[in-house]
Backbone as XML, in Angstrom:
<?xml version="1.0"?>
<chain id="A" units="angstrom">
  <residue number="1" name="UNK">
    <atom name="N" x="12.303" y="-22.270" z="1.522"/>
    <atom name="CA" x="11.419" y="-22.832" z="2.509"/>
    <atom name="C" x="10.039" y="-22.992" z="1.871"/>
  </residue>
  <residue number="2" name="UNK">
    <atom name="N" x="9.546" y="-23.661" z="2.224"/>
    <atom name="CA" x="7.944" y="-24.233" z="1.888"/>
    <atom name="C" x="7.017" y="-24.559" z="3.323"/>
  </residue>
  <residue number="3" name="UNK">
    <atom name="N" x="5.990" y="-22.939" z="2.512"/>
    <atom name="CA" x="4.902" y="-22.601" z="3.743"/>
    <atom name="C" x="3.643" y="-22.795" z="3.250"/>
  </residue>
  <residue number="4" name="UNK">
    <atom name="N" x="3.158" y="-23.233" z="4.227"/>
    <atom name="CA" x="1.429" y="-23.568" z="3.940"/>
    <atom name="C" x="0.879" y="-22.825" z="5.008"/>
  </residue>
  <residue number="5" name="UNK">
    <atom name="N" x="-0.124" y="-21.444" z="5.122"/>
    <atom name="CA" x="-0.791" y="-21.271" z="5.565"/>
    <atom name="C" x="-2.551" y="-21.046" z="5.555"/>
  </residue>
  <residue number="6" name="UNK">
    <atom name="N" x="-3.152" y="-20.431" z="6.740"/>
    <atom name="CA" x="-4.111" y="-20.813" z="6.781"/>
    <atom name="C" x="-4.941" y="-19.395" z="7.175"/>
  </residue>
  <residue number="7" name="UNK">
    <atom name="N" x="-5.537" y="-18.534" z="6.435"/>
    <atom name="CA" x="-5.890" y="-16.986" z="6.855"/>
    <atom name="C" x="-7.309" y="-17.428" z="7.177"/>
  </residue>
  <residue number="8" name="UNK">
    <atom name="N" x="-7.621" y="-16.680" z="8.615"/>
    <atom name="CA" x="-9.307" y="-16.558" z="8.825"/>
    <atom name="C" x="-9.541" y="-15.553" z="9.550"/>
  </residue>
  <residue number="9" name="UNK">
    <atom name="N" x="-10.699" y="-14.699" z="9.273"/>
    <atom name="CA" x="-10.725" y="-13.417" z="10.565"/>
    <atom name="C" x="-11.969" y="-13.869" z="11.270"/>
  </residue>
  <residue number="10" name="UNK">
    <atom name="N" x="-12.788" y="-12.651" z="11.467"/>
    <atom name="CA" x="-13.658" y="-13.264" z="12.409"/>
    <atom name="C" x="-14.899" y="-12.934" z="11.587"/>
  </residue>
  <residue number="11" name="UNK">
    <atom name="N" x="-14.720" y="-12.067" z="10.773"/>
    <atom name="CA" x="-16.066" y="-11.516" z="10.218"/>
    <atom name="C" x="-15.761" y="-12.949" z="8.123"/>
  </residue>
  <residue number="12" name="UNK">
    <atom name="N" x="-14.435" y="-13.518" z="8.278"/>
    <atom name="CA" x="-14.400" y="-14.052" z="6.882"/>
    <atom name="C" x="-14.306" y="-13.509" z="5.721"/>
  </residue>
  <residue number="13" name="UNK">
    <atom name="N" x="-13.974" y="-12.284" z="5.659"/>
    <atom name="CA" x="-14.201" y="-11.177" z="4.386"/>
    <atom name="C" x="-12.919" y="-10.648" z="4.120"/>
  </residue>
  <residue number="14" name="UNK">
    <atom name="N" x="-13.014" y="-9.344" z="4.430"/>
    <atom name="CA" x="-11.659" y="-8.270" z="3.720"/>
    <atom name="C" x="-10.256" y="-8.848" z="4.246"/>
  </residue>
  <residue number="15" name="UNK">
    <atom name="N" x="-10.141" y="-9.213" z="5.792"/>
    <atom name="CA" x="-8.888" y="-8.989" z="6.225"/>
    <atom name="C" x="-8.348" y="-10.748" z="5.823"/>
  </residue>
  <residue number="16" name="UNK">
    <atom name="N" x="-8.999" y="-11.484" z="5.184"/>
    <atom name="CA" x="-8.961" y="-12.711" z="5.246"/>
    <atom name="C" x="-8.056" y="-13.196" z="4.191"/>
  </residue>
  <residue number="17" name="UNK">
    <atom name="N" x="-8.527" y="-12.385" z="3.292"/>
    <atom name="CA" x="-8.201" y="-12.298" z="1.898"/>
    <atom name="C" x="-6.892" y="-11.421" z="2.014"/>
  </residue>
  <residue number="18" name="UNK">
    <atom name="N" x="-6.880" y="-10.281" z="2.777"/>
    <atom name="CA" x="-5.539" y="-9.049" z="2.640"/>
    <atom name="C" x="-4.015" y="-9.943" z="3.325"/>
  </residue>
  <residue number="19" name="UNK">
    <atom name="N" x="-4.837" y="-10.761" z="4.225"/>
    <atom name="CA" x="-3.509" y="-11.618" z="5.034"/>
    <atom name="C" x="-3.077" y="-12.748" z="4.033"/>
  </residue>
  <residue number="20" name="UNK">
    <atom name="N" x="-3.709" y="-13.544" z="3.331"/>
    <atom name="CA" x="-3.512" y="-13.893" z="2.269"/>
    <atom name="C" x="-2.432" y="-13.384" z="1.412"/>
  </residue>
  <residue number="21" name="UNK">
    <atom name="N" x="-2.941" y="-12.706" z="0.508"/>
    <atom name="CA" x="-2.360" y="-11.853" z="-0.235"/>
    <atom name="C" x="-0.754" y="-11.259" z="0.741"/>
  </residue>
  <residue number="22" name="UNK">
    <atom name="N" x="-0.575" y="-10.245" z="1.624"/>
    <atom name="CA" x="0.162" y="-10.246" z="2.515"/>
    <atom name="C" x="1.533" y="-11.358" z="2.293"/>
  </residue>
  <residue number="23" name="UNK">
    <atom name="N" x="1.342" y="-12.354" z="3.235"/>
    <atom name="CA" x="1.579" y="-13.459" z="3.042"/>
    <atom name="C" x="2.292" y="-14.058" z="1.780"/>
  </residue>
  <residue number="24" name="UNK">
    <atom name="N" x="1.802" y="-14.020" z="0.481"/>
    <atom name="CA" x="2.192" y="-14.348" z="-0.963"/>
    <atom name="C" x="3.471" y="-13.249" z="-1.036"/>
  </residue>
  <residue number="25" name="UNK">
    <atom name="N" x="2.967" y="-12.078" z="-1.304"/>
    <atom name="CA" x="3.764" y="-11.225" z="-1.452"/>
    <atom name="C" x="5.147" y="-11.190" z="-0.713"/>
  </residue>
  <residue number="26" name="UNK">
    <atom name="N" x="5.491" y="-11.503" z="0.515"/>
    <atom name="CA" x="6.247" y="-11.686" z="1.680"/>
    <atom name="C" x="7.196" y="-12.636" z="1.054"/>
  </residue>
  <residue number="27" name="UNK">
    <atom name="N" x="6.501" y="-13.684" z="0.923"/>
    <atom name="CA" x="6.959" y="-14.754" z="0.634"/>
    <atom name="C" x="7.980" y="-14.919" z="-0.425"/>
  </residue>
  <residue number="28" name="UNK">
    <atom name="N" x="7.406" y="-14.333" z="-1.651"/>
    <atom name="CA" x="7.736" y="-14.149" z="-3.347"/>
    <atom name="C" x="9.047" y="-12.911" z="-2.676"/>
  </residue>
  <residue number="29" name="UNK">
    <atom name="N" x="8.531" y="-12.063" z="-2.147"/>
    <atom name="CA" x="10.125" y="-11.466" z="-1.957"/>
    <atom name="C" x="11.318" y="-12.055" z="-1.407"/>
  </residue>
  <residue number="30" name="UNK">
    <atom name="N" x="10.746" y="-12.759" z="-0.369"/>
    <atom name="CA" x="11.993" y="-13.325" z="0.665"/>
    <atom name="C" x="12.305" y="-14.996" z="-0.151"/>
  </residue>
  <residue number="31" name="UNK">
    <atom name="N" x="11.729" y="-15.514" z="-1.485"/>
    <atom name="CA" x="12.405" y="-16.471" z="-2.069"/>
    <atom name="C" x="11.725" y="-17.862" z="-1.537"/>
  </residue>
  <residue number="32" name="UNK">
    <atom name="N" x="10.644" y="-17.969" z="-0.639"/>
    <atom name="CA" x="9.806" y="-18.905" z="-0.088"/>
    <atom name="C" x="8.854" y="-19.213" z="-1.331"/>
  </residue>
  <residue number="33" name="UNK">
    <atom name="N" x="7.851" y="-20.687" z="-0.617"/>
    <atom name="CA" x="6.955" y="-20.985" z="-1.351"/>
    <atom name="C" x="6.171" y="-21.076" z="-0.768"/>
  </residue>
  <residue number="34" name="UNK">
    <atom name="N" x="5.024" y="-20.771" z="-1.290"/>
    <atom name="CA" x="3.693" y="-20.583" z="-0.091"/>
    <atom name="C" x="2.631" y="-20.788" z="-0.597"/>
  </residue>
  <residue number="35" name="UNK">
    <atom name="N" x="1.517" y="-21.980" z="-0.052"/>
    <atom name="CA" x="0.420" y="-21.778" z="-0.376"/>
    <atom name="C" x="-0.817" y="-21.318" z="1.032"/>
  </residue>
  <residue number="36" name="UNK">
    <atom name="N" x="-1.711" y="-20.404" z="0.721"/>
    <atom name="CA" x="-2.131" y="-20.284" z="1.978"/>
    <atom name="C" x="-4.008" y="-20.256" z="1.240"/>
  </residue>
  <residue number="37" name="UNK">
    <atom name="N" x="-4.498" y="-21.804" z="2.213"/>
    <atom name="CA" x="-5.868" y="-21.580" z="1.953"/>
    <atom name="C" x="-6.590" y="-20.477" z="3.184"/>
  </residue>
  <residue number="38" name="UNK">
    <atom name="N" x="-7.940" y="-20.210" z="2.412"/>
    <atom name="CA" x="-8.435" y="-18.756" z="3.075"/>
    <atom name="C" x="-9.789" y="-19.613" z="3.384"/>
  </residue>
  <residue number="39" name="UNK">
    <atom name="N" x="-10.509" y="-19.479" z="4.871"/>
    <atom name="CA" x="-11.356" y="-19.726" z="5.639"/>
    <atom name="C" x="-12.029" y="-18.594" z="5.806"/>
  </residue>
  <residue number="40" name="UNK">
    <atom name="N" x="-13.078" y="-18.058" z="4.627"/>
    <atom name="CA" x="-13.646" y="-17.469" z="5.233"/>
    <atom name="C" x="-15.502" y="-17.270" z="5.224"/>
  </residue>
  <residue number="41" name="UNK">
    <atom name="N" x="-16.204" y="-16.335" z="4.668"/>
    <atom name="CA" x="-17.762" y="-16.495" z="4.993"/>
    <atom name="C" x="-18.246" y="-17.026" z="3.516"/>
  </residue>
  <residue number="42" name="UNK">
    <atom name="N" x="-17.136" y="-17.402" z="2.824"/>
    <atom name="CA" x="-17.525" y="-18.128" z="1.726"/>
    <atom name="C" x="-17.241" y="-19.877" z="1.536"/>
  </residue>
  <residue number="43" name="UNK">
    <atom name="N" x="-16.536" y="-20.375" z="3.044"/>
    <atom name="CA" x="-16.565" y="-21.178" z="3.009"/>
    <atom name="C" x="-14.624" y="-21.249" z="3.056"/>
  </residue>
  <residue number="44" name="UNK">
    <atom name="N" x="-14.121" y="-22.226" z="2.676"/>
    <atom name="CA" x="-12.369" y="-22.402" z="2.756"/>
    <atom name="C" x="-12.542" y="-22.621" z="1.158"/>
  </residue>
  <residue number="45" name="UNK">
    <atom name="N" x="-11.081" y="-22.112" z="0.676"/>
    <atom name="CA" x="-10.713" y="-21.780" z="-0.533"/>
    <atom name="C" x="-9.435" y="-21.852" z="-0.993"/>
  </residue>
  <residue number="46" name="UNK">
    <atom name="N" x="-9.118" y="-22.326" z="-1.948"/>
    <atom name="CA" x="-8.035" y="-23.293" z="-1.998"/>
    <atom name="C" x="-6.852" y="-23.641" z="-1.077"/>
  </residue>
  <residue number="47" name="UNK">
    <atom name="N" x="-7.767" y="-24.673" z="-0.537"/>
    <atom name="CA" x="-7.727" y="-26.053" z="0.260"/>
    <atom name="C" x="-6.067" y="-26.408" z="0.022"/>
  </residue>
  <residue number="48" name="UNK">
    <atom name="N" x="-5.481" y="-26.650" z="1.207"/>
    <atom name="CA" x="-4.785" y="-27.722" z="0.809"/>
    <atom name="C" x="-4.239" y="-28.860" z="0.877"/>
  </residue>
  <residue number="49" name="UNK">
    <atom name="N" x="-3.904" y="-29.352" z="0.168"/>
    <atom name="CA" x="-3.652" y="-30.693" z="-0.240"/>
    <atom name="C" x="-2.746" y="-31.850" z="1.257"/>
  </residue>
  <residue number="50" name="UNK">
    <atom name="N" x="-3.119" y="-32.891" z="1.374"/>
    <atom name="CA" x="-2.052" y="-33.773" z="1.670"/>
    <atom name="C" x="-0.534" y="-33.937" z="1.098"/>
  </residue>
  <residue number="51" name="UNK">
    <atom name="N" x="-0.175" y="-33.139" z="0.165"/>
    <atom name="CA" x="0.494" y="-33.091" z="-0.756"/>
    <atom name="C" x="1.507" y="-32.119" z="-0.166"/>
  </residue>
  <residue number="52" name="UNK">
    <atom name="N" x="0.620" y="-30.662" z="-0.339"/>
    <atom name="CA" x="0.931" y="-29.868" z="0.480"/>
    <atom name="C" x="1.442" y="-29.637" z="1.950"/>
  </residue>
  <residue number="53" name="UNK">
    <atom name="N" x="0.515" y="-30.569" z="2.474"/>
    <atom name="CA" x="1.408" y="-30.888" z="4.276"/>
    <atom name="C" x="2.325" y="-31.343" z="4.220"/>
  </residue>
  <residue number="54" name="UNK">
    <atom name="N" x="2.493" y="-32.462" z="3.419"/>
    <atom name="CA" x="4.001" y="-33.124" z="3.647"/>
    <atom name="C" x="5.094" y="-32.498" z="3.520"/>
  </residue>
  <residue number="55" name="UNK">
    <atom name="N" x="4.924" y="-31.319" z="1.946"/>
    <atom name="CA" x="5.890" y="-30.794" z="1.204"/>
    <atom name="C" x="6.622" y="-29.722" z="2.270"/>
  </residue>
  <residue number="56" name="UNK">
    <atom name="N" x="5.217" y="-29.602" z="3.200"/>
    <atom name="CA" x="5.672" y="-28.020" z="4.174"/>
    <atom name="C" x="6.803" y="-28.170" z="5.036"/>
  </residue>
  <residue number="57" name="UNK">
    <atom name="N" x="7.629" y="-27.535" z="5.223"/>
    <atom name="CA" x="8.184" y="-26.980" z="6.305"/>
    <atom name="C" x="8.222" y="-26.054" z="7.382"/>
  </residue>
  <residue number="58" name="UNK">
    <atom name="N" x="7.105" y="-25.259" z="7.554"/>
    <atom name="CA" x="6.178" y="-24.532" z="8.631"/>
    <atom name="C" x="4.568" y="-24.484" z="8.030"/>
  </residue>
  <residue number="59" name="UNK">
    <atom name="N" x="3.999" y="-24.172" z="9.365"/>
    <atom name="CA" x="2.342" y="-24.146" z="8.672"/>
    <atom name="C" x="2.789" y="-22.717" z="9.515"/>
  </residue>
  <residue number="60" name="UNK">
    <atom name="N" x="2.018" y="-21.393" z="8.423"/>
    <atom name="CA" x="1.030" y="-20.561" z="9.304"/>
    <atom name="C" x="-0.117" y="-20.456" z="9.758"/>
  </residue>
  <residue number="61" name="UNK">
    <atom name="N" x="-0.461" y="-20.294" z="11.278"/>
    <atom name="CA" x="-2.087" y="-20.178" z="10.920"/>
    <atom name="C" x="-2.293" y="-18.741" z="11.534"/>
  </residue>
  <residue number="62" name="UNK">
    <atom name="N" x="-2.692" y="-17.883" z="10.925"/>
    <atom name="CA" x="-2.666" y="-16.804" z="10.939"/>
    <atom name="C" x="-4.456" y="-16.524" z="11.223"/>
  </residue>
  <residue number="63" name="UNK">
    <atom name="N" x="-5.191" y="-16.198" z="12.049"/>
    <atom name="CA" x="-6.434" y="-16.347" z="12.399"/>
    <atom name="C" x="-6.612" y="-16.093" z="13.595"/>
  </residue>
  <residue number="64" name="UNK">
    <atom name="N" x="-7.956" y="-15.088" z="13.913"/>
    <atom name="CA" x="-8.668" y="-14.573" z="14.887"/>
    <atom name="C" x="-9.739" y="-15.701" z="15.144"/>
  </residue>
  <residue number="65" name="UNK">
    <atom name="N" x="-10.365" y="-16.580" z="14.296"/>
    <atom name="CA" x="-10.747" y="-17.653" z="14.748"/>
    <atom name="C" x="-10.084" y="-19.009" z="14.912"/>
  </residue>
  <residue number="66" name="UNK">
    <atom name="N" x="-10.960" y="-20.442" z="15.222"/>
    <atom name="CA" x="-10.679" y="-21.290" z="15.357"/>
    <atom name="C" x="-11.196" y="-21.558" z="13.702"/>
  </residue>
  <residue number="67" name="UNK">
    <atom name="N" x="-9.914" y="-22.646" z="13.371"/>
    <atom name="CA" x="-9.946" y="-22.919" z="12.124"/>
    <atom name="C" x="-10.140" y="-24.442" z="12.056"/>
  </residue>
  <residue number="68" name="UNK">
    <atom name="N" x="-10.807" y="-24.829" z="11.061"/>
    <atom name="CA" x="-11.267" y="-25.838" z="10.347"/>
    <atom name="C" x="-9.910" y="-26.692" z="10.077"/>
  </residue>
  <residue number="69" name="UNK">
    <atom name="N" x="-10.129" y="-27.950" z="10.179"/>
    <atom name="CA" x="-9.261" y="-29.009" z="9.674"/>
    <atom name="C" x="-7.847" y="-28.757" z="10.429"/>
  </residue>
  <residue number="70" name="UNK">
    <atom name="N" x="-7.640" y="-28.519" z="11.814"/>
    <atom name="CA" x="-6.102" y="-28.406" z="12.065"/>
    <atom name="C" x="-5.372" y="-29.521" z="12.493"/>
  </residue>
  <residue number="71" name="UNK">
    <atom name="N" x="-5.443" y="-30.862" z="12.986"/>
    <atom name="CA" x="-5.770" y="-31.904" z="12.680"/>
    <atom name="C" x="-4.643" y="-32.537" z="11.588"/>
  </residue>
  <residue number="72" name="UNK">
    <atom name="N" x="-4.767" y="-31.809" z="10.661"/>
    <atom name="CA" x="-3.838" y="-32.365" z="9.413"/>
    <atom name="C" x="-2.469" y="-32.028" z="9.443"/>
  </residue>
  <residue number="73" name="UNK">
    <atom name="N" x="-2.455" y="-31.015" z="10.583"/>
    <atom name="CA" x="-1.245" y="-30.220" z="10.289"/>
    <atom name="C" x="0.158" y="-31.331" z="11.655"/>
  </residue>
  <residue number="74" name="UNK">
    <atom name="N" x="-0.770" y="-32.764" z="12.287"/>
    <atom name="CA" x="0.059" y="-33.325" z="13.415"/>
    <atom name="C" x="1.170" y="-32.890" z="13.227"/>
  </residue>
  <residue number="75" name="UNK">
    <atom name="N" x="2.234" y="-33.059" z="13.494"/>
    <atom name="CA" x="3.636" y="-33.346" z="13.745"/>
    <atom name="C" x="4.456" y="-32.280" z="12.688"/>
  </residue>
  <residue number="76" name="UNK">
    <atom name="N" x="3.999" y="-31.452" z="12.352"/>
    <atom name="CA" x="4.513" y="-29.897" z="11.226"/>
    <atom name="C" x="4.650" y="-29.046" z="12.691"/>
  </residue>
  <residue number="77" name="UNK">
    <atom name="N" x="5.370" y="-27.830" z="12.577"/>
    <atom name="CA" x="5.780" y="-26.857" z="13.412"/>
    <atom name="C" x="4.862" y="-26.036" z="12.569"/>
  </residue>
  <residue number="78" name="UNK">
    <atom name="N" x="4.088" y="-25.355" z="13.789"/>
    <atom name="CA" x="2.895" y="-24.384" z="13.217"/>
    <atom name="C" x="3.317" y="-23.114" z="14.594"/>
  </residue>
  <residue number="79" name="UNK">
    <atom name="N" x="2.905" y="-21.750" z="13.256"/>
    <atom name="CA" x="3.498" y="-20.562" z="14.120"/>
    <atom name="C" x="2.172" y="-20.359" z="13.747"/>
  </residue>
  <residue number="80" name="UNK">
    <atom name="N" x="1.915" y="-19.544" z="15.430"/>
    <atom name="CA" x="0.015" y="-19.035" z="14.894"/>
    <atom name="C" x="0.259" y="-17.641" z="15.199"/>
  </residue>
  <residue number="81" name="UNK">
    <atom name="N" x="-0.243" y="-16.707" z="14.732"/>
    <atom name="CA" x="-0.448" y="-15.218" z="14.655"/>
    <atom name="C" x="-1.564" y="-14.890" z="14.521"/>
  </residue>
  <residue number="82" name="UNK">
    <atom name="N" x="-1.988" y="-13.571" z="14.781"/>
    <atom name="CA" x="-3.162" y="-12.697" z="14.319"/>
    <atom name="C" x="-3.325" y="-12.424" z="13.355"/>
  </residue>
  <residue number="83" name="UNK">
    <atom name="N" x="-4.359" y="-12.175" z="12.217"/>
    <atom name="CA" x="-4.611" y="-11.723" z="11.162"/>
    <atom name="C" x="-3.765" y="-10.876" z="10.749"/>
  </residue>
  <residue number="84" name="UNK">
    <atom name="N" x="-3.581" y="-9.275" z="11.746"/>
    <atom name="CA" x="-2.971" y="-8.116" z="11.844"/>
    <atom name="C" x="-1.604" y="-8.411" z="11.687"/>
  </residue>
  <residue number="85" name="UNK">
    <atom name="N" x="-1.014" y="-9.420" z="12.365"/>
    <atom name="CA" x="0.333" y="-9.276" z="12.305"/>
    <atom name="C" x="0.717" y="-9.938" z="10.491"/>
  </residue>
  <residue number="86" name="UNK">
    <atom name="N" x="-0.306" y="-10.779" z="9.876"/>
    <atom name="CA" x="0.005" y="-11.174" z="8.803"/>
    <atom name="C" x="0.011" y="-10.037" z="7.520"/>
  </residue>
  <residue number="87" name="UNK">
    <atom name="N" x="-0.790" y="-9.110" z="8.072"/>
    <atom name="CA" x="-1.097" y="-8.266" z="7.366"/>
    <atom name="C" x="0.003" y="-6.925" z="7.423"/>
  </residue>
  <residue number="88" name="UNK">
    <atom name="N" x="0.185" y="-6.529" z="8.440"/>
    <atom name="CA" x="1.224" y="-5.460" z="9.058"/>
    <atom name="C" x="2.160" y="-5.744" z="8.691"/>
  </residue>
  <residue number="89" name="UNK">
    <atom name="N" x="2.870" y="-7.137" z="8.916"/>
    <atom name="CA" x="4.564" y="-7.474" z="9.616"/>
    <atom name="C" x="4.995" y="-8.948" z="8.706"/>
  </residue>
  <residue number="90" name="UNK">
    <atom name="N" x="4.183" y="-9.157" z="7.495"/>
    <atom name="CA" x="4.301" y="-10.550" z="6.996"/>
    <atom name="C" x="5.946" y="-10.611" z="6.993"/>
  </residue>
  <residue number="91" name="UNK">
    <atom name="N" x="6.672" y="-9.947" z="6.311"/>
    <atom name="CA" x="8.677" y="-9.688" z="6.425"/>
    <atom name="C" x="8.740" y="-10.074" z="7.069"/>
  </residue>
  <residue number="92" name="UNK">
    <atom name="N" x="8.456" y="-9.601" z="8.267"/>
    <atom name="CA" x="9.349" y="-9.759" z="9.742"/>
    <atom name="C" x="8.397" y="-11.013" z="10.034"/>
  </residue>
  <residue number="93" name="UNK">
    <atom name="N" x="7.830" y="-11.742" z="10.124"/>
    <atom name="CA" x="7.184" y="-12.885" z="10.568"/>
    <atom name="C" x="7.760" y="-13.851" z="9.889"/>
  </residue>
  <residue number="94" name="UNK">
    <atom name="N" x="7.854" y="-13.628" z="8.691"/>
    <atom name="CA" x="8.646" y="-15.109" z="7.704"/>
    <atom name="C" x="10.333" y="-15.075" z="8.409"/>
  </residue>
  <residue number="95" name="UNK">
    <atom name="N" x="10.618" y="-13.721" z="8.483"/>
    <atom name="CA" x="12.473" y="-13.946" z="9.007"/>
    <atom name="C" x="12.552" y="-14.398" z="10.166"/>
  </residue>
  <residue number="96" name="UNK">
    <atom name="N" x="11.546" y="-14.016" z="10.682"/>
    <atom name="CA" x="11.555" y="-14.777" z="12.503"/>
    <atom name="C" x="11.316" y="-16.186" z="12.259"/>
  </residue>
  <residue number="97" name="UNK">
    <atom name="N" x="10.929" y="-16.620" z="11.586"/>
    <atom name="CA" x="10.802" y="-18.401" z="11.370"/>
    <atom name="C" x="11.652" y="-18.417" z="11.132"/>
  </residue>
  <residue number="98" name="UNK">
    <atom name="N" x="12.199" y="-18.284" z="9.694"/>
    <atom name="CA" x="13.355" y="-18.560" z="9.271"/>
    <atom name="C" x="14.433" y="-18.633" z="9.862"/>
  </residue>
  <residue number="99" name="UNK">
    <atom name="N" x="14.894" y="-17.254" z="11.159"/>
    <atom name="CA" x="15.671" y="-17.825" z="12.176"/>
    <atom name="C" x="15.350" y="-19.170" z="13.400"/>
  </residue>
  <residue number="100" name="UNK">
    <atom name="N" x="14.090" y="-19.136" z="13.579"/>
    <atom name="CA" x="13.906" y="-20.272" z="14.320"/>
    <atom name="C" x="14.087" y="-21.725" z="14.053"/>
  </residue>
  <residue number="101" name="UNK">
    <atom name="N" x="13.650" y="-21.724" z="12.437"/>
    <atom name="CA" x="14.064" y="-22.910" z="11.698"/>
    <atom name="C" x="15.955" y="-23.473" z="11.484"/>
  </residue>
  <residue number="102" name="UNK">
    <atom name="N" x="16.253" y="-21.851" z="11.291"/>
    <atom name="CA" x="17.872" y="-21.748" z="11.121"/>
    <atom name="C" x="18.643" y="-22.763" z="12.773"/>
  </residue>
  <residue number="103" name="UNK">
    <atom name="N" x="18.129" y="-22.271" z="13.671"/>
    <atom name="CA" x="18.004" y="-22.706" z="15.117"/>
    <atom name="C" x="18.584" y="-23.799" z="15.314"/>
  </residue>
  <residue number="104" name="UNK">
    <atom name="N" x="17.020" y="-24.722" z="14.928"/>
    <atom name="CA" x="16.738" y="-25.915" z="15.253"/>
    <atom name="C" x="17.358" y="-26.737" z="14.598"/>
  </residue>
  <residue number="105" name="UNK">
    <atom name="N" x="18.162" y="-26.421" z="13.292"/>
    <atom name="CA" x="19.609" y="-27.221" z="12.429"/>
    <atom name="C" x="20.695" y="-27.724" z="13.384"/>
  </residue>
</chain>
């Protein structure tokens, strides 16, 4: 599967970056591909691409705020979560898509 998400907290700092990271890790175990740009008090950080939307097959947006550019994501199936849960439960959040995606076959 090929995921594009989108980490932001509210303060833009530690947990922004940990859901991130989170996220990668999750991913790289369970055999996914993932890119996830990070929104935070430094501005958004690697961005991604038109390239990237198309390629996706779920968006996360994983964020305590309202995020920048969502817009791009029209007509993609986007699962939104809390920071916390990206951070806590990333496993169990990618398999719960993955069955939902399994689903909709």
């Amino acid at each position: 599967m090929k995921i594009i998400a989108i980490s932001a907290c509210t303060m833009g700092v530690a947990h922004t970056f940990i859901a991130k990271d989170k996220l990668i890790e999750a991913s790289d175990r369970l055999g996914h591909q993932i890119k996830v740009e990070t929104q935070g008090s430094v501005g958004a950080e690697n961005i991604l691409t038109e390239e990237d939307v198309k390629a996706a097959d779920i968006v996360i947006i994983a964020a305590d705020i309202n995020i920048n550019g969502e817009e791009r994501f029209k007509g993609k199936p986007i699962v939104r979560v809390s920071v916390t849960v990206a951070i806590k439960q990333p496993e169990q959040l990618i398999k719960k898509i993955e069955e939902q995606l399994k689903a909709k076959k």
